[in-house]
N, C-alpha and C positions, 0 to 999 in steps of 0.2 A: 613443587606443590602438586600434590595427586589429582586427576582428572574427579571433577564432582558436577554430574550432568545435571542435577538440581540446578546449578548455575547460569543455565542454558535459557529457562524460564524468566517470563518478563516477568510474573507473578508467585506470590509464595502462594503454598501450597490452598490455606486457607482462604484464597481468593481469589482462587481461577474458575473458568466458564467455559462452557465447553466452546470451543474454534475450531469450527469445519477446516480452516485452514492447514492444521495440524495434518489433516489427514494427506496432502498432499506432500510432505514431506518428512514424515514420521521415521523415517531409516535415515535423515541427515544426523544423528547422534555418530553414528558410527564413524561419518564421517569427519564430523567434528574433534571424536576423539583422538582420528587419528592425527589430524592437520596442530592438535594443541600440543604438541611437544616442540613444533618442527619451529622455521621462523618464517614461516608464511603468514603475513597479516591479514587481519580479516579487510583491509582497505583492499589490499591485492584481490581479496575473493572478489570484493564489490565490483573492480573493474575491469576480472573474468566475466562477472555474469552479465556486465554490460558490454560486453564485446561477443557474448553467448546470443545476446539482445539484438545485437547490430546482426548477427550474422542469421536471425529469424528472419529479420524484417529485409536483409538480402536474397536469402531463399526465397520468399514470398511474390517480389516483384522479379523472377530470376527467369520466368518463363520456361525453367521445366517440368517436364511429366510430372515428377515428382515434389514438385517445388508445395506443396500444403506439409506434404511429410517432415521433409526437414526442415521447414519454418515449426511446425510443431514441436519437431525434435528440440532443436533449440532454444525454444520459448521456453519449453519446460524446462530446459536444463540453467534457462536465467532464472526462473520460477525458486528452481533447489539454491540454488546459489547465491540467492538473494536472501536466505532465511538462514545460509548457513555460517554468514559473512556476523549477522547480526548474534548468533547464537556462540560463536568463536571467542567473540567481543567480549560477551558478560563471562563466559566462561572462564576467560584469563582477566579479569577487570582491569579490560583497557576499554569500556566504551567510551566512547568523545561524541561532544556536540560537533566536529568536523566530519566525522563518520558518519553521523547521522543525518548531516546534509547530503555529501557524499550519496549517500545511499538514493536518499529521496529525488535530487536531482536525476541520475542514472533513470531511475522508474518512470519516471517525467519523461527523459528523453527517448528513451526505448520506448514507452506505451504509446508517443505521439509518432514514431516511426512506425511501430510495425502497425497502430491502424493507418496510415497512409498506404504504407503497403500490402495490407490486405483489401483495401481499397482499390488501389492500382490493380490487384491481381482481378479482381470480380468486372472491374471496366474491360480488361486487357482480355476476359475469359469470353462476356457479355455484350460485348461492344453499349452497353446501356448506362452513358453518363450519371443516370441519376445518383449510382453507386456510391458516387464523389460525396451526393448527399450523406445519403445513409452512413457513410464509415466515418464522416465526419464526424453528423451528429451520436455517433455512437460512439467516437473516440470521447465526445463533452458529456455522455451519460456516463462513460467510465467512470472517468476524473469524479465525479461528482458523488457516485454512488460510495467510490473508495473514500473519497474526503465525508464523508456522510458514516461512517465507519471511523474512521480515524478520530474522527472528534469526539464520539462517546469513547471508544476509547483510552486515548490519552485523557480524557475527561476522566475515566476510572480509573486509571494507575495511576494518576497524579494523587488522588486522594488517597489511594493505598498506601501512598509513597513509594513505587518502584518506577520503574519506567523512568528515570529522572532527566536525561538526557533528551527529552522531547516534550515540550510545554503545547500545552493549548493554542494559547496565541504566540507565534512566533516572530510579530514586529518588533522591528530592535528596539533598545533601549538605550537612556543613557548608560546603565550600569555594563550591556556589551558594548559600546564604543567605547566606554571610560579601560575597560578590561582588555579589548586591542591596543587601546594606546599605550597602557601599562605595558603588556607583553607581545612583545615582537611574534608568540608561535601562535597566538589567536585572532591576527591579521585575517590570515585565509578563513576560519573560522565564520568571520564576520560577514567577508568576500560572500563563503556560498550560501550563509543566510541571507545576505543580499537579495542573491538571486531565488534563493527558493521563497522569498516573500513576495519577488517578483511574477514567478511560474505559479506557484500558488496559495497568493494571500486573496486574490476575489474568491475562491472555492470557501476558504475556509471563513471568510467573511459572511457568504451567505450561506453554509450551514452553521456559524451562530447565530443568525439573525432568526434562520427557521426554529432553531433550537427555543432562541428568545420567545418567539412566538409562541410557540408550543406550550411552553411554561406558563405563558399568561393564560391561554387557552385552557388548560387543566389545573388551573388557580395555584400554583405554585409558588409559595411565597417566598422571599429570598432571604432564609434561611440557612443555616450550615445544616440542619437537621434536614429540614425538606431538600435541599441542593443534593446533601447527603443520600437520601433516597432518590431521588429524581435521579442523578449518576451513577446510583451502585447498580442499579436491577442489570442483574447477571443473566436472570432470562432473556431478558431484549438484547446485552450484548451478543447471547451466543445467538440469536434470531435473524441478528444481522451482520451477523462474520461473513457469511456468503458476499456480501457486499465489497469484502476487501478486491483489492487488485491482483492477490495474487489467487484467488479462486477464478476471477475475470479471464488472467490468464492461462492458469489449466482449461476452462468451459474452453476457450479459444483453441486450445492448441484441441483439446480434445474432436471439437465440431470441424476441426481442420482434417482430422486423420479421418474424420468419416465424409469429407470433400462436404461440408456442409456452413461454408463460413457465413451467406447471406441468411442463413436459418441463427446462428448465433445471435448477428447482431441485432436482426426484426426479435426475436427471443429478449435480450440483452434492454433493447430501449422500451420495446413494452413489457413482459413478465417481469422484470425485475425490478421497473421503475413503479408499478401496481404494488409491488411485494413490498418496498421499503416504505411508501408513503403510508400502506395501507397499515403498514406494522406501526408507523409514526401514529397515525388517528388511534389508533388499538392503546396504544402506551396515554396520549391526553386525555380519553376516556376512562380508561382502569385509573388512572392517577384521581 
């Protein structure tokens, strides 16, 4: 079957929005094309880019000279690799709900490591504990801002119908435990929904609930027509792509090469925590 990089895209053509994120990996086609002939899986890339992850967040607390650089280096190269694992997938249509955990758990584990260890390095640089705070709380603004992104989202490709592999709410149900017990290869499946309901089912819980809010707030009735509009506006998704995880991660690796990581995160908890709520009030108002 010939390489068809249409295929790459979560969205058909008459229904995509502009994603800042794109920008930071716009030359993965190429690499895409070349890895789709071969029998490199895109699970294999996932757990390159998470071993790319690991080896940020070891540079980071490594205490060399150099040690911002090539925790940068690597972030970004989990950054590419994590967007190219997923674009591999659609492109030969093998994407899986085990992939998809897969993936998502990885981010989870890599984003809570390397801010510890960008943490550790600004204690270890500063000798000023408070640090501990700050990369904490800024590891919980990540998480939050990206599940804050994901939900509209996947809230829009579900209505397009693409994106099929990743639901809104992902608390099991009978019909995937009914569907493990039928088939032995959707065991694991179930396993790392498990866990990613575990890592992140409070996130996604209280960005529906604000979501909820918001609705009622801007009198939105619960219709499929107004739901309809309430979830398509394409301006707001591209308003808040900055939000995702993997822009979080370029700013970082970027404010790293300019020796500038405690300007990120002060940047990070307030610039960007103002930007999304302030875009939230803007979106219940025009509704």
């Amino acid at each position: 079957m010939p390489f068809d990089k249409e295929k790459m895209n979560k969205l058909p053509p008459e229904a995509r929005f502009f994603d800042v994120n794109g920008l930071w990996y716009f030359q993965n086609r190429w690499v895409v094309r070349m890895l789709y002939p071969t029998s490199i899986t895109p699970n294999q890339i996932t757990f390159l880019s998470l071993v790319f992850g690991l080896l940020s967040a070891g540079f980071y607390i490594s205490g060399r000279p150099d040690a911002l650089m090539w925790g940068a280096v690597f972030l970004y190269g989990k950054v590419f690799l994590d967007n190219v694992d997923g674009n591999l997938a659609r492109v030969r249509g093998t994407s899986s709900r085990f992939g998809r955990f897969l993936d998502s758990l990885a981010d989870f584990l890599v984003t809570v490591l390397v801010y510890i260890a960008i943490s550790f390095y600004l204690v270890q640089t500063t000798g000023d504990a408070k640090f501990w705070f700050l990369g904490l709380f800024g590891l919980l603004v990540c998480f939050m801002q990206s599940t804050f992104f994901v939900f509209y989202l996947v809230s829009y490709t579900s209505r397009v119908g693409s994106y099929e592999k990743n639901r809104v709410d992902e608390s099991i149900t009978e019909e995937d435990q009914s569907a493990a017990e039928d088939n032995e290869s959707l065991k694991w499946d179930l396993r790392l929904q498990t866990l990613f309901v575990w890592v992140y089912g409070w996130q996604d819980r209280l960005v529906e609930k604000l979501d909820f809010i918001s609705r009622k707030l801007a009198h939105v009735p619960e219709t499929d027509e107004a739901l309809e509009k309430w979830f398509g506006d394409r301006f707001f998704l591209a308003a808040i792509s900055p939000l995702c995880l993997c822009t979080n991660n370029v700013m970082l690796a970027i404010f790293s090469l300019l020796g500038q990581v405690e300007l990120f995160l002060i940047l990070s908890i307030t610039l960007m925590n103002f930007y999304w709520i302030g875009l939230l009030a803007w979106k219940i108002f025009r509704q």
